[in-house]
Biopython code that builds the backbone (N, CA, C, O; Angstrom):
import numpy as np
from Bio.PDB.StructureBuilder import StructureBuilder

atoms = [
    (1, "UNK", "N", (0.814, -1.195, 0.000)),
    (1, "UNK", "CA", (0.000, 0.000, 0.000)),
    (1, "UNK", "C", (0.861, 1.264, 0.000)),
    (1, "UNK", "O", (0.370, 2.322, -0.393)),
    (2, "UNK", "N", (2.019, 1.203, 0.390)),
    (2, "UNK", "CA", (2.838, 2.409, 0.842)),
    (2, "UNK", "C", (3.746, 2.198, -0.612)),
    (2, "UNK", "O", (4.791, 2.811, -0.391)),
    (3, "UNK", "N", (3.810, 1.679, -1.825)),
    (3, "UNK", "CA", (4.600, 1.474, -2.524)),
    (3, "UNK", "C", (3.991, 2.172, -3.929)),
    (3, "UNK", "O", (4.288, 1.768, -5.053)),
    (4, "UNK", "N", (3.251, 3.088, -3.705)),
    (4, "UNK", "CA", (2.587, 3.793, -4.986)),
    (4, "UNK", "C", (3.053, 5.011, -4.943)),
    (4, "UNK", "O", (2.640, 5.565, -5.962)),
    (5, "UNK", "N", (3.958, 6.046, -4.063)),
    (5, "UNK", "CA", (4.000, 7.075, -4.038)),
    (5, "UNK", "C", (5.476, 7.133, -3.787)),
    (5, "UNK", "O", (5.769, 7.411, -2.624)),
    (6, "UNK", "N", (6.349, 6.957, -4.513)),
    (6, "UNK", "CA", (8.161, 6.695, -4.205)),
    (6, "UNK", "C", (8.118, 8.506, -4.789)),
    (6, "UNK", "O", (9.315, 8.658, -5.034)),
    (7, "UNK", "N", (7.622, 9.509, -5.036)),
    (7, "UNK", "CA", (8.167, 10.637, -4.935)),
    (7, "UNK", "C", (8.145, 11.262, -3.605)),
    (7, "UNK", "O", (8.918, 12.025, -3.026)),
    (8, "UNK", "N", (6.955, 10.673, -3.275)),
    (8, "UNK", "CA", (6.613, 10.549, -1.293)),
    (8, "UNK", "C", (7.085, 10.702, -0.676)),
    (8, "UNK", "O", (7.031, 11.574, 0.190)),
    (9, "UNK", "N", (8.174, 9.429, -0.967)),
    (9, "UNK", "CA", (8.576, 8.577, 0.470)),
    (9, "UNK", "C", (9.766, 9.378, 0.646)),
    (9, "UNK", "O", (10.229, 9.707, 1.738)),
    (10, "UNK", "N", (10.555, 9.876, -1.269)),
    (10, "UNK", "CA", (11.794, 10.334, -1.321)),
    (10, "UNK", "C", (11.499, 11.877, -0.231)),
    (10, "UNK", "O", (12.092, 12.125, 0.819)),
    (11, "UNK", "N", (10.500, 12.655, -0.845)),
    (11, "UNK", "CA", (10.161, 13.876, 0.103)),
    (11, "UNK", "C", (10.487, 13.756, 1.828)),
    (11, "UNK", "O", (10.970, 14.591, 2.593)),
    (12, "UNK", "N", (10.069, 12.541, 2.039)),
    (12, "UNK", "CA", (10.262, 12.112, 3.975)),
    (12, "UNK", "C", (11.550, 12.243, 3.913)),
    (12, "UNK", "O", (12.192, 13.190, 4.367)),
    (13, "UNK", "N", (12.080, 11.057, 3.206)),
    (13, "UNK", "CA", (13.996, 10.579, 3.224)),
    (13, "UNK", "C", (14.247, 12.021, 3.366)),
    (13, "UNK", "O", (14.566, 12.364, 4.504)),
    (14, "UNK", "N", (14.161, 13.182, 2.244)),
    (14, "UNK", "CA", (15.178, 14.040, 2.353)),
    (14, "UNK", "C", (14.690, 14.717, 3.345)),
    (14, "UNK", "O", (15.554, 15.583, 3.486)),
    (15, "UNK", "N", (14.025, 14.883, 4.001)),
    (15, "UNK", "CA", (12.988, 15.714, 5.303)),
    (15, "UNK", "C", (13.832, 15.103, 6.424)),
    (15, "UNK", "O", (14.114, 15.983, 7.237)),
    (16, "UNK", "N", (14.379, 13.806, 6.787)),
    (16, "UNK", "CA", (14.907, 13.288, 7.615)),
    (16, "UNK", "C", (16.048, 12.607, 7.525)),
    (16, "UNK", "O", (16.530, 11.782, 8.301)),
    (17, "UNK", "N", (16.458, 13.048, 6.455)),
    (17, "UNK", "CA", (17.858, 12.957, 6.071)),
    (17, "UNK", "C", (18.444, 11.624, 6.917)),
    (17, "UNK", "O", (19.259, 11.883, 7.802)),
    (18, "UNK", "N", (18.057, 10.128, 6.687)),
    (18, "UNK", "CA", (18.223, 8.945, 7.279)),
    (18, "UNK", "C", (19.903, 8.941, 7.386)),
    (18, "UNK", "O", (20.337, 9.720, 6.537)),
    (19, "UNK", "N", (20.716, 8.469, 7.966)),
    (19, "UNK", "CA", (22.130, 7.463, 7.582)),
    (19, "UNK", "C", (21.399, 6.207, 6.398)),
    (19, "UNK", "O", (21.735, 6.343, 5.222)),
    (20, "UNK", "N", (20.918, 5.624, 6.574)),
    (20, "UNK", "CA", (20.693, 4.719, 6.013)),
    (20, "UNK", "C", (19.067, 4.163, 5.610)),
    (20, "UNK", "O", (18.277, 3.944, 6.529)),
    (21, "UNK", "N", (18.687, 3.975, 4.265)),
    (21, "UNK", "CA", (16.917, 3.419, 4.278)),
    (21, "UNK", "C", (16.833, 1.600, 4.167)),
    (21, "UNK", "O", (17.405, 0.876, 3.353)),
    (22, "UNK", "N", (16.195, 1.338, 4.946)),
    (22, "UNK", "CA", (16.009, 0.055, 4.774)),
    (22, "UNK", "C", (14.319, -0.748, 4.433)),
    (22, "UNK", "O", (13.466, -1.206, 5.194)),
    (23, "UNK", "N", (14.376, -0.661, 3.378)),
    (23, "UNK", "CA", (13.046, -0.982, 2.296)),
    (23, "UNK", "C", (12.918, -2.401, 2.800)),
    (23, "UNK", "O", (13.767, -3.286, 2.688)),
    (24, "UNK", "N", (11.452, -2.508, 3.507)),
    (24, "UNK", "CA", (11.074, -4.032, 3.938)),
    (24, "UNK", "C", (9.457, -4.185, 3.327)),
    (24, "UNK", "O", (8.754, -3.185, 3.188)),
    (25, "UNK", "N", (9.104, -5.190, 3.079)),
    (25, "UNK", "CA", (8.282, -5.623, 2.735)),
    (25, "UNK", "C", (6.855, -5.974, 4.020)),
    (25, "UNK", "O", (7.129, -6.506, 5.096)),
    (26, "UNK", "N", (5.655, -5.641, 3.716)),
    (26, "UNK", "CA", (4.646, -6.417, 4.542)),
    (26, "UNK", "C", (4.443, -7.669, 4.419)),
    (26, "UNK", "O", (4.296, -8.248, 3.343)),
    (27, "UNK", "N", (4.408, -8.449, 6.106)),
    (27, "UNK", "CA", (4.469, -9.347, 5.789)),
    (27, "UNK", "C", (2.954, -9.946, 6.112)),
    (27, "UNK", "O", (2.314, -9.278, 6.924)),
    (28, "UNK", "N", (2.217, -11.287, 5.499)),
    (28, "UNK", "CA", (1.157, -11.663, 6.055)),
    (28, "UNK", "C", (0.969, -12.495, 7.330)),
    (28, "UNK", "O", (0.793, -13.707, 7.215)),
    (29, "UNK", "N", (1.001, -11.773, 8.839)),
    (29, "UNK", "CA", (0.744, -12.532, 9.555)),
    (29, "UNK", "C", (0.360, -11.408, 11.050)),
    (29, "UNK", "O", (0.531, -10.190, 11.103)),
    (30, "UNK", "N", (-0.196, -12.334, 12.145)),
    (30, "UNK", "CA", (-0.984, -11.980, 12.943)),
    (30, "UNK", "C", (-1.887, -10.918, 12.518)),
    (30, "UNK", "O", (-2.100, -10.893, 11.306)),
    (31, "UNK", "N", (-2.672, -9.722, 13.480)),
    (31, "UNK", "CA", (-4.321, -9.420, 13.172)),
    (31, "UNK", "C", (-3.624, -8.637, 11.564)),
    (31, "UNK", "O", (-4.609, -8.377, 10.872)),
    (32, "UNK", "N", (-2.748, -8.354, 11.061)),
    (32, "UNK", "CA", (-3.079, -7.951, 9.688)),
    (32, "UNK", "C", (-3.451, -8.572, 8.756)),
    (32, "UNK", "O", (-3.410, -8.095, 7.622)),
    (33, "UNK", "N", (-4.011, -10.078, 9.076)),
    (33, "UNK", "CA", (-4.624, -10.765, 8.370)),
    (33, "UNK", "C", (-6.154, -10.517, 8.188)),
    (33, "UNK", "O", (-7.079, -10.732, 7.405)),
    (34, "UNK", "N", (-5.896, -10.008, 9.234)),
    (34, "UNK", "CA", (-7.739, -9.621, 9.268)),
    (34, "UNK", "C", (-8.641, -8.404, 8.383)),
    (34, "UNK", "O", (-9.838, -8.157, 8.236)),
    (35, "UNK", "N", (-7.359, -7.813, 7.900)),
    (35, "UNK", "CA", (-7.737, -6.334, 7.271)),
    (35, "UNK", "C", (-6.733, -6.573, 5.862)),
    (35, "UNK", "O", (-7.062, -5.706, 5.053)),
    (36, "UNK", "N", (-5.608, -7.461, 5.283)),
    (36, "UNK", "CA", (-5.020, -7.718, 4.190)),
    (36, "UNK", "C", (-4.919, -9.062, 3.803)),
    (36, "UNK", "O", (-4.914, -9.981, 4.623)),
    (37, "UNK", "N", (-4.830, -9.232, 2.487)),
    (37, "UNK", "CA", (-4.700, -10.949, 2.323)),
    (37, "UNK", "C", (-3.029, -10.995, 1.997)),
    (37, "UNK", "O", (-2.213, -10.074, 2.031)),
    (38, "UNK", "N", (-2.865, -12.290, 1.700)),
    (38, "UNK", "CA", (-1.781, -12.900, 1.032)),
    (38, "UNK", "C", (-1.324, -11.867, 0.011)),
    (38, "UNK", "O", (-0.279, -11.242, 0.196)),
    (39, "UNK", "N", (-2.092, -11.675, -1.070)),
    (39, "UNK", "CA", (-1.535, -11.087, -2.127)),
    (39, "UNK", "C", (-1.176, -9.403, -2.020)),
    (39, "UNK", "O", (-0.850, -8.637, -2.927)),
    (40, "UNK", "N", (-1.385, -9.105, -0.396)),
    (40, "UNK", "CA", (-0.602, -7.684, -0.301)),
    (40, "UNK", "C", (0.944, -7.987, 0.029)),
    (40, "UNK", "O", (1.853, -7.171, 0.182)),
    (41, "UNK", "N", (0.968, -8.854, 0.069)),
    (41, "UNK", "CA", (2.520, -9.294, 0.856)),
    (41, "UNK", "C", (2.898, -9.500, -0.767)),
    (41, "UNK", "O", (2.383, -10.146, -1.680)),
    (42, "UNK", "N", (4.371, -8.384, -0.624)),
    (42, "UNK", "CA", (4.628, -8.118, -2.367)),
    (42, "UNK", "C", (6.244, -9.594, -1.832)),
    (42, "UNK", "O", (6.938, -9.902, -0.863)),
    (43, "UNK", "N", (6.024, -9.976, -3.229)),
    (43, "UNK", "CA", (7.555, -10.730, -3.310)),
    (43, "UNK", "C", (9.106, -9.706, -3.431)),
    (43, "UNK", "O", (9.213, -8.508, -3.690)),
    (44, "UNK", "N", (10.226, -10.794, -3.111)),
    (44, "UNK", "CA", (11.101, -10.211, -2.790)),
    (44, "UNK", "C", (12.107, -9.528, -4.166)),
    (44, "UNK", "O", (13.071, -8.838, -3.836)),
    (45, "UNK", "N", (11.909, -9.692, -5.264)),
    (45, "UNK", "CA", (11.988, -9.394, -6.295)),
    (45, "UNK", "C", (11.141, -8.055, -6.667)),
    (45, "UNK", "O", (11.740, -7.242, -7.372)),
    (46, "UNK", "N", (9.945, -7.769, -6.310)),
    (46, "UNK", "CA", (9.246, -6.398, -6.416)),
    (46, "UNK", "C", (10.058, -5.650, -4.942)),
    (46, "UNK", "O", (9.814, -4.492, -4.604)),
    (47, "UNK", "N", (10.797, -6.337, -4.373)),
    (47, "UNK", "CA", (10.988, -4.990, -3.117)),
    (47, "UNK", "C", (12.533, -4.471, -3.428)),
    (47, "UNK", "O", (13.093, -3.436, -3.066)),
    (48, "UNK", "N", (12.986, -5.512, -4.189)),
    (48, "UNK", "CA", (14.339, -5.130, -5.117)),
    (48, "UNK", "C", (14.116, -4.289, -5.961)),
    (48, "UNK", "O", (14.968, -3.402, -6.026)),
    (49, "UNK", "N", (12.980, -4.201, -6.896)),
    (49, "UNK", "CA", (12.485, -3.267, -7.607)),
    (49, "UNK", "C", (12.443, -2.215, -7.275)),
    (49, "UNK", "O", (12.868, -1.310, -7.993)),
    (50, "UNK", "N", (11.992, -2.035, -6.250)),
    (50, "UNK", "CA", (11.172, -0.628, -5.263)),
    (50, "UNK", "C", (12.199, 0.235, -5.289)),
    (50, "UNK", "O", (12.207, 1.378, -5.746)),
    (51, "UNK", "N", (13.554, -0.709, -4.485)),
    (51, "UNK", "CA", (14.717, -0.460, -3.781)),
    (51, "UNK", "C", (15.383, 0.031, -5.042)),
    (51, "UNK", "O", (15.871, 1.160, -4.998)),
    (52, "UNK", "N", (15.460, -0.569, -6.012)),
    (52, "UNK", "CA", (16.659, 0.185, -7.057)),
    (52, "UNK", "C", (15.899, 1.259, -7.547)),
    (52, "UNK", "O", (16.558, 2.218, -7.949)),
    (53, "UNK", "N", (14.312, 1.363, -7.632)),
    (53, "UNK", "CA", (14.364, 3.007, -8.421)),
    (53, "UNK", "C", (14.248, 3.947, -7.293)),
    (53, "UNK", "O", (14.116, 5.150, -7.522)),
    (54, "UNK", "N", (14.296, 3.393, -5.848)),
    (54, "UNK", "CA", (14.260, 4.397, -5.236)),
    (54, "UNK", "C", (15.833, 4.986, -4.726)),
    (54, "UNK", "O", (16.015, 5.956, -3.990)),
    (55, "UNK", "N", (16.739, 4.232, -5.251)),
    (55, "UNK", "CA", (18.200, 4.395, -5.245)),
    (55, "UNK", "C", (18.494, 5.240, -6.261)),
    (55, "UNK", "O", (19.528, 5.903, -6.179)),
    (56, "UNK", "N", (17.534, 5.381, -7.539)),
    (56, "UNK", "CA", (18.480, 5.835, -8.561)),
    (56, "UNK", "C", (17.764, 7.416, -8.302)),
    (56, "UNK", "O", (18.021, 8.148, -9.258)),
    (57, "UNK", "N", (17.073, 7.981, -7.414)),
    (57, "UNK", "CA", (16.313, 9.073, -7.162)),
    (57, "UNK", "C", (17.435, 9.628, -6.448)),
    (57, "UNK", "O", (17.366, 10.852, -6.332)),
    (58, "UNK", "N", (19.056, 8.758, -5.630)),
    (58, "UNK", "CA", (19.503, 10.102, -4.772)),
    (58, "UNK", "C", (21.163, 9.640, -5.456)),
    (58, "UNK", "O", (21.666, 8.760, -6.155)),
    (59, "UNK", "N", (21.442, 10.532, -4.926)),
    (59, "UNK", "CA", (23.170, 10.425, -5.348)),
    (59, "UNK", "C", (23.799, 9.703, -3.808)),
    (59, "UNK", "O", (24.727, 8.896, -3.869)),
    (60, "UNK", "N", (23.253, 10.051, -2.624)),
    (60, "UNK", "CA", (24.310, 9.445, -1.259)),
    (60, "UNK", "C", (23.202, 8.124, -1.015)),
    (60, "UNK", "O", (23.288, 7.742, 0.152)),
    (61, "UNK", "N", (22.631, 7.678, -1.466)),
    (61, "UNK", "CA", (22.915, 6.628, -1.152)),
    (61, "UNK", "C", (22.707, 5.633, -1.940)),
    (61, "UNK", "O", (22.171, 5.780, -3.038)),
    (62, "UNK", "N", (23.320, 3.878, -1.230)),
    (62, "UNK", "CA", (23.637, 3.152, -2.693)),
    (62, "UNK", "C", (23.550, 1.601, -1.874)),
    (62, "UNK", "O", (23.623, 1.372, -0.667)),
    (63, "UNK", "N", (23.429, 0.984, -2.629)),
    (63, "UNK", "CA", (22.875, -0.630, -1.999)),
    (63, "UNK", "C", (23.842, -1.264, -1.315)),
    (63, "UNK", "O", (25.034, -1.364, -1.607)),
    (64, "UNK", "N", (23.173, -1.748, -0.248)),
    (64, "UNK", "CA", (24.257, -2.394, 0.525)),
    (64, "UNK", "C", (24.275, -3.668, 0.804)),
    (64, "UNK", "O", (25.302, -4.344, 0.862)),
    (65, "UNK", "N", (22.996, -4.121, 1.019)),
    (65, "UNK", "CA", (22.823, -5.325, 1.457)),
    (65, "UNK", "C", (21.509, -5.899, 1.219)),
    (65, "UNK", "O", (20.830, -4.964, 0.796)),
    (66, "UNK", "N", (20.801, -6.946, 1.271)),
    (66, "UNK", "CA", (19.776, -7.717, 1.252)),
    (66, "UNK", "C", (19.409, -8.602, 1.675)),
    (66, "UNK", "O", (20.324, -9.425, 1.693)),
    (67, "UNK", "N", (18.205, -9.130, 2.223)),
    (67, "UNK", "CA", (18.217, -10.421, 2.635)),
    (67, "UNK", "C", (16.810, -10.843, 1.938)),
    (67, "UNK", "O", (15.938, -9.994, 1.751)),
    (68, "UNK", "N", (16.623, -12.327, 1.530)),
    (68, "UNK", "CA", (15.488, -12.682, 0.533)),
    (68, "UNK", "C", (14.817, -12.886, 2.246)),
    (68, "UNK", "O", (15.339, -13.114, 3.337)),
    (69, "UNK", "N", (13.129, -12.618, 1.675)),
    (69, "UNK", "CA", (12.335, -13.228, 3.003)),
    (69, "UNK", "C", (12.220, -14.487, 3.344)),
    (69, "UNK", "O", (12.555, -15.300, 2.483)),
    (70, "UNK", "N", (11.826, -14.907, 4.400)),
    (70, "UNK", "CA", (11.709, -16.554, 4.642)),
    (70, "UNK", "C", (10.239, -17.224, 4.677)),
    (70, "UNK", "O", (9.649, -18.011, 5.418)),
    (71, "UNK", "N", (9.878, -16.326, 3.195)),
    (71, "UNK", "CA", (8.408, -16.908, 2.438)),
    (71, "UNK", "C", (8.700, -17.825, 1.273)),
    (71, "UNK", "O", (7.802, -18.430, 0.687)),
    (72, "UNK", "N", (9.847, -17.903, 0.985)),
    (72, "UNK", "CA", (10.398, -19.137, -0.077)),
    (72, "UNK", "C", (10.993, -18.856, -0.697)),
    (72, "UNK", "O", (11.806, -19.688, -1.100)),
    (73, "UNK", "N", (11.039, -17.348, -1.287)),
    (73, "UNK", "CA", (11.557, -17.155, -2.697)),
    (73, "UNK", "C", (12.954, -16.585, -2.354)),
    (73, "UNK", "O", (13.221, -16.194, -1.218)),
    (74, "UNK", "N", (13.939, -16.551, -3.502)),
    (74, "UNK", "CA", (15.383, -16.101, -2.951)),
    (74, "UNK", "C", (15.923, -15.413, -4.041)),
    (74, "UNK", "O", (15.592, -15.522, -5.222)),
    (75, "UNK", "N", (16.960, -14.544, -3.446)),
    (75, "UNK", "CA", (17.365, -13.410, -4.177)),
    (75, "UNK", "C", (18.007, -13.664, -5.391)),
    (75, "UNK", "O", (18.490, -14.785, -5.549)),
    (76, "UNK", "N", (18.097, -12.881, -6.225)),
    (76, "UNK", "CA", (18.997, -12.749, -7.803)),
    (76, "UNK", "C", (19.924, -11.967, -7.835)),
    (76, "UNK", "O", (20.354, -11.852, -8.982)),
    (77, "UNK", "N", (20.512, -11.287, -7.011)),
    (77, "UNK", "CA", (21.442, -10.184, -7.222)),
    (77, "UNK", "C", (23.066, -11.073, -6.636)),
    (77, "UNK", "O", (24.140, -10.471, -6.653)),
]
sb = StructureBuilder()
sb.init_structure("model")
sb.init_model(0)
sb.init_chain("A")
sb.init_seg("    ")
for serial, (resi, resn, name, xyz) in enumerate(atoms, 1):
    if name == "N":
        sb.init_residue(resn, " ", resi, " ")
    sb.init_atom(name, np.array(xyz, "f"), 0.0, 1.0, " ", f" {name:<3s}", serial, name[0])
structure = sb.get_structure()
């Protein structure tokens, strides 16, 4: 839900000028099941996505690390 507005999010980042952003994914479990299904929980390949165009929006900062989730699927980079 929070992944439609990356001119947004960049507006916060530079508002709070982070050390570091760390782009995580929703995951499906306890009461947010009750208000989202399965298919809001984006795969780890769309949060790589997210993550590189929201990298190519700044000059200081730049990828560091990743971890695939432990919903099955695993990283490509």
């Amino acid at each position: 839900m929070s992944d439609s507005d990356l001119k947004g999010y960049k507006e916060l980042i530079e508002l709070g000028k982070p050390d570091f952003i760390e782009v995580k994914a929703y995951m499906f479990v306890g009461a947010s099941r009750q208000r989202l299904s399965l298919a809001n929980m984006p795969r780890h390949s769309e949060i790589v996505a997210y993550a590189q165009k929201l990298e190519k929006m700044f000059d200081d900062y730049e990828h560091c690390d990743e971890q695939a989730g432990s919903h099955g699927e695993t990283s490509t980079r």
